[in-house]
C-alpha positions as CSV (number, residue, x, y, z in Angstrom):
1,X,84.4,86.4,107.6
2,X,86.3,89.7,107.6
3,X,85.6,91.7,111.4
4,X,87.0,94.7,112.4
5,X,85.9,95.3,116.4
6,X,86.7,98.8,117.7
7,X,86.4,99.8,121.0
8,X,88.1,102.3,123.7
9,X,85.9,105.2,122.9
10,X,83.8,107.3,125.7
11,X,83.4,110.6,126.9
12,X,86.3,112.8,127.9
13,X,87.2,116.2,128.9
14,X,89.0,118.5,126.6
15,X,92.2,118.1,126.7
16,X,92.5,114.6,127.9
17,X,93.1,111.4,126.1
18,X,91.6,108.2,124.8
19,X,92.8,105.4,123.1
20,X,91.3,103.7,120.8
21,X,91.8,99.8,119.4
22,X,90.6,98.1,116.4
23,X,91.0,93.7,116.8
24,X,90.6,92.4,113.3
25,X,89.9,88.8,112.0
26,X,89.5,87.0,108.8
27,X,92.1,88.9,107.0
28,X,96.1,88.7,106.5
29,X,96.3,92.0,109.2
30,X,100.2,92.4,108.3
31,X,99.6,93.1,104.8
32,X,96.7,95.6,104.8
33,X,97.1,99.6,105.1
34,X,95.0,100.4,108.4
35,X,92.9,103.3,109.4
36,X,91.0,105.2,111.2
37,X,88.2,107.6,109.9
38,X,85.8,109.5,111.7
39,X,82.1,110.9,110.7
40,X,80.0,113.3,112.3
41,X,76.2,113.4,110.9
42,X,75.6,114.9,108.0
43,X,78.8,115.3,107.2
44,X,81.3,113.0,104.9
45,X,83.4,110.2,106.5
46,X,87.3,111.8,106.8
47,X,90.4,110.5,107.3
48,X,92.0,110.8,111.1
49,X,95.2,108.5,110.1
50,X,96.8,105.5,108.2
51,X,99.5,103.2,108.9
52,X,100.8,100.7,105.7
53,X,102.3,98.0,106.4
54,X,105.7,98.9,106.5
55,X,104.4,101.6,109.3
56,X,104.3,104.6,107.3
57,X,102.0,107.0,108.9
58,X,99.9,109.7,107.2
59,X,97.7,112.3,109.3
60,X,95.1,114.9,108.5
61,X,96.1,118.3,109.3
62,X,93.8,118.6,112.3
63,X,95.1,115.8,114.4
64,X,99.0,116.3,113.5
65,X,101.0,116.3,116.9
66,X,97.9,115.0,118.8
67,X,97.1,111.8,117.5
68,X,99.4,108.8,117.4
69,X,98.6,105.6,115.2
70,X,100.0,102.5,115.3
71,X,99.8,98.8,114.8
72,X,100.9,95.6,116.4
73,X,100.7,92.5,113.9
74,X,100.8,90.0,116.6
75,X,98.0,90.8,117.8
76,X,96.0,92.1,114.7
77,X,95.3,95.6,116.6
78,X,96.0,98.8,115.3
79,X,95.9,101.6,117.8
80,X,94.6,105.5,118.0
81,X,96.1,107.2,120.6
82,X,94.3,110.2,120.5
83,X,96.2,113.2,123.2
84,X,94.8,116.6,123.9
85,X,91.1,116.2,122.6
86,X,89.2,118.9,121.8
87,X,85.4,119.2,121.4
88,X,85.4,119.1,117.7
89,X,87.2,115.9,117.8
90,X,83.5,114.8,119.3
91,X,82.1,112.3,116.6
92,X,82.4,108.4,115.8
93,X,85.3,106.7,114.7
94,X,86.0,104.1,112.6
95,X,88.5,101.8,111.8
96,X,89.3,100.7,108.2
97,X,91.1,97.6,106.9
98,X,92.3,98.2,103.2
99,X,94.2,96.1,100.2
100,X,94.1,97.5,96.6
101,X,90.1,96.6,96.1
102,X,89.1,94.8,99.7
103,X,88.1,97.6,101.5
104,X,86.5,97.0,105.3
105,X,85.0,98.8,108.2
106,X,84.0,98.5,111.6
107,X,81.0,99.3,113.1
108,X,82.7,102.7,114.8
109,X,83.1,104.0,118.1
110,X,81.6,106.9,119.5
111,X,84.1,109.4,121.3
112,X,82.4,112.5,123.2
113,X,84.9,115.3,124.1
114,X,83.3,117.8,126.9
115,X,84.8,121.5,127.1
């Protein structure tokens, strides 16, 4: 059974940081491309960052230079290090395991930026 746990979300002041984690299980961790997406209601799910397996990192325009992702395969975590929040940042996150069709989520984490 496939699980993707995130946690390390909360409420923050603008400007300050959070990190988040995602712990999987029931996959081969090293070979999948991880993620993180975030949603706000009513609005579509978007992507806040990859990391492939050989660590190459993609971003979306509005966290570039702010957010940091990253992965460590012996403990089958990947990692948002999210720097200078803003309020807009406010919304849940999710984590995102994916390998050509297999395609899984977590069950998000909220994150609450205060100005």
């Amino acid at each position: 059974q496939v699980q993707l746990v995130e946690s390390g979300g909360g409420l923050v002041q603008a400007g300050g940081s959070v990190r988040l984690s995602c712990a999987a299980s029931g996959i081969m961790f090293r070979i999948y491309t991880m993620g993180w997406y975030r949603q706000a209601p009513g609005k579509q799910r978007e992507l806040v960052a990859t990391i492939t397996s050989g660590r190459t990192t993609n971003y979306a325009d509005s966290v570039k230079g702010r957010f940091t992702i990253s992965r460590d395969n012996a403990k089958n975590t990947v990692y948002l290090q999210m720097n200078n929040l803003k309020p807009e940042d406010t919304t849940v996150y999710y984590c995102s395991a994916l390998l050509t069709r297999d395609n899984y989520w977590g069950q998000g984490t909220q994150v609450t930026v205060s100005s």
